[in-house]
One Martini backbone bead per residue (centre of mass of N, CA, C, O) as a GRO file, in nm:
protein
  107
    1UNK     BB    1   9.377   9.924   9.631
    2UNK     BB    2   9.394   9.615   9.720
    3UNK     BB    3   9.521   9.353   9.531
    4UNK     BB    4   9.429   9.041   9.428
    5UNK     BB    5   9.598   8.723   9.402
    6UNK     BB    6   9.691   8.448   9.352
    7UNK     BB    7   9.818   8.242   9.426
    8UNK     BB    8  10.061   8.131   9.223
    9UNK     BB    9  10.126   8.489   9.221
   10UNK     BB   10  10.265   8.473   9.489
   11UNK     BB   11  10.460   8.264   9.444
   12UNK     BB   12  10.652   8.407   9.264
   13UNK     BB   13  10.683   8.634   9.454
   14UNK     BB   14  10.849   8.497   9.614
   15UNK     BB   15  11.084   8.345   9.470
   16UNK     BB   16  11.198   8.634   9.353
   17UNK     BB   17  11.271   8.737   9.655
   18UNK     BB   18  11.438   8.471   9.765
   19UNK     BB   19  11.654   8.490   9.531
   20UNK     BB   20  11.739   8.783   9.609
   21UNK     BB   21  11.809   8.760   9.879
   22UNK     BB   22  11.996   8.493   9.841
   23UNK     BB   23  12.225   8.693   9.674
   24UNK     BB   24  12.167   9.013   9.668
   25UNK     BB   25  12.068   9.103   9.426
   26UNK     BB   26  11.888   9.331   9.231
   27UNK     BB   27  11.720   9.079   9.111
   28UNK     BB   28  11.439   8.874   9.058
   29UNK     BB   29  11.281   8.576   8.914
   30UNK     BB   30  10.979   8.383   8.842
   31UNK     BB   31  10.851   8.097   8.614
   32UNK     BB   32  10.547   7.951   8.494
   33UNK     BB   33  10.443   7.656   8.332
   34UNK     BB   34  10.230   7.466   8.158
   35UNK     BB   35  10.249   7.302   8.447
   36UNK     BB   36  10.377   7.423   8.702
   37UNK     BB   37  10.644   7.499   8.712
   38UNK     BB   38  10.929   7.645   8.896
   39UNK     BB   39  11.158   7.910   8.810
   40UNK     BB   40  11.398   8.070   8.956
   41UNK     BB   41  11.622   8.410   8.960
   42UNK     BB   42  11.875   8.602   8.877
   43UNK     BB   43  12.075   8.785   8.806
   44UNK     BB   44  12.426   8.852   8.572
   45UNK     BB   45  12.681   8.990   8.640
   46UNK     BB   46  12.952   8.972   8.421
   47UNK     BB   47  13.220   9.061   8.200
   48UNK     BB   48  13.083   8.828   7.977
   49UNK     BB   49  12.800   8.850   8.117
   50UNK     BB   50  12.443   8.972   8.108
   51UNK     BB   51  12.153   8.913   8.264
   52UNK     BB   52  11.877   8.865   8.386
   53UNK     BB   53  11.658   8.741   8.518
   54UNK     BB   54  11.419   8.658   8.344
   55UNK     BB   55  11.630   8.525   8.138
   56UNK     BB   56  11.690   8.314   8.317
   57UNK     BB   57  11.448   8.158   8.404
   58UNK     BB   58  11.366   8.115   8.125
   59UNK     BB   59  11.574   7.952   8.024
   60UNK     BB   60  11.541   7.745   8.215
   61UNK     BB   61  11.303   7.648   8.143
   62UNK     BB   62  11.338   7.579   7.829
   63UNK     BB   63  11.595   7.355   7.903
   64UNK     BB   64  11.314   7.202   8.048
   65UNK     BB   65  11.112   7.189   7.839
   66UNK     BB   66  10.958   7.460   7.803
   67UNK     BB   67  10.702   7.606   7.568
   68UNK     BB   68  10.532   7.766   7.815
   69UNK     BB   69  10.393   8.047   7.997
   70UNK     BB   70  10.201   8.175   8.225
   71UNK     BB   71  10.433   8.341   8.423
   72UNK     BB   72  10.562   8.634   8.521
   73UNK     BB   73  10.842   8.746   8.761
   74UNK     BB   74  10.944   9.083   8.924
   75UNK     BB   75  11.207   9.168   9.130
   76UNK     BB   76  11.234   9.544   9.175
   77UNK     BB   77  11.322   9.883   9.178
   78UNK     BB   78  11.223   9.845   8.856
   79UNK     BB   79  11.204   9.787   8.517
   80UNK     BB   80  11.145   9.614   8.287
   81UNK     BB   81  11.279   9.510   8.004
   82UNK     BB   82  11.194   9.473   7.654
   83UNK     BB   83  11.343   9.222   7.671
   84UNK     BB   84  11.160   9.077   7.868
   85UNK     BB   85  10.883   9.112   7.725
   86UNK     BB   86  10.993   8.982   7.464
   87UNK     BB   87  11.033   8.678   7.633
   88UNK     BB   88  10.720   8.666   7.740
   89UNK     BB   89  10.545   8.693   7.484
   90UNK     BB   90  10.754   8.447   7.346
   91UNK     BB   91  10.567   8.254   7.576
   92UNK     BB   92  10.275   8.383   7.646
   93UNK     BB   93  10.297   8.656   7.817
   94UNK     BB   94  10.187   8.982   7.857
   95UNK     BB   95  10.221   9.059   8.181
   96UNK     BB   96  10.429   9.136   8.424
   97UNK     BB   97  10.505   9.095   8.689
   98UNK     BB   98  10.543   9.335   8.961
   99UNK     BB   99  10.796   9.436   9.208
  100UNK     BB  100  10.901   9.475   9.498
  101UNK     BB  101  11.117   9.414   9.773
  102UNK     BB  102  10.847   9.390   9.934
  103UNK     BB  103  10.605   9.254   9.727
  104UNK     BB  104  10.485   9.517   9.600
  105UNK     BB  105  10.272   9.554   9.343
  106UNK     BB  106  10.347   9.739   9.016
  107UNK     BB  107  10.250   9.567   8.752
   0.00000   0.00000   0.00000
């Protein structure tokens, strides 16, 4: 049976797709903060430095001064790490959108 999503946490799953699409990514993610703001973003695996989509979005958004996030989506293959889990956890979030490169959401 389909899910039936918020508007909101599909457009978050909009955002992590067409991040991971517009870069070619592994992974896209994107996290909507406590005010409605929301920010995408892919991995980086660079030889330096190596963050996960999740990580990078949160970061985003901590940065931009966010203090908590309401929700966490990630588009991948995979499944998301439990890095990922522990950085949505520590910010209010219980558990995270997961979706295929197709935005059909698994998780």
């Amino acid at each position: 049976m389909p899910v039936t999503l918020d508007p909101e946490d599909n457009k978050i799953i909009t955002l992590a797709r067409a991040a991971r699409a517009r870069n070619e990514a592994a992974e896209g993610a994107a996290v909507r903060d406590e005010t409605g703001r929301t920010y995408s973003a892919t991995n980086v695996a660079l030889g330096a430095l190596t963050l996960s989509a999740v990580q990078v979005a949160v970061a985003m958004a901590v940065s931009s001064g966010a203090r908590s996030l309401e929700a966490v989506a990630l588009v991948s293959e995979g499944a998301p790490s439990a890095a990922d889990e522990a950085v949505a956890a520590e910010l209010g979030v219980k558990s995270l959108l997961v979706a295929g490169p197709d935005g059909t959401l698994r998780g």
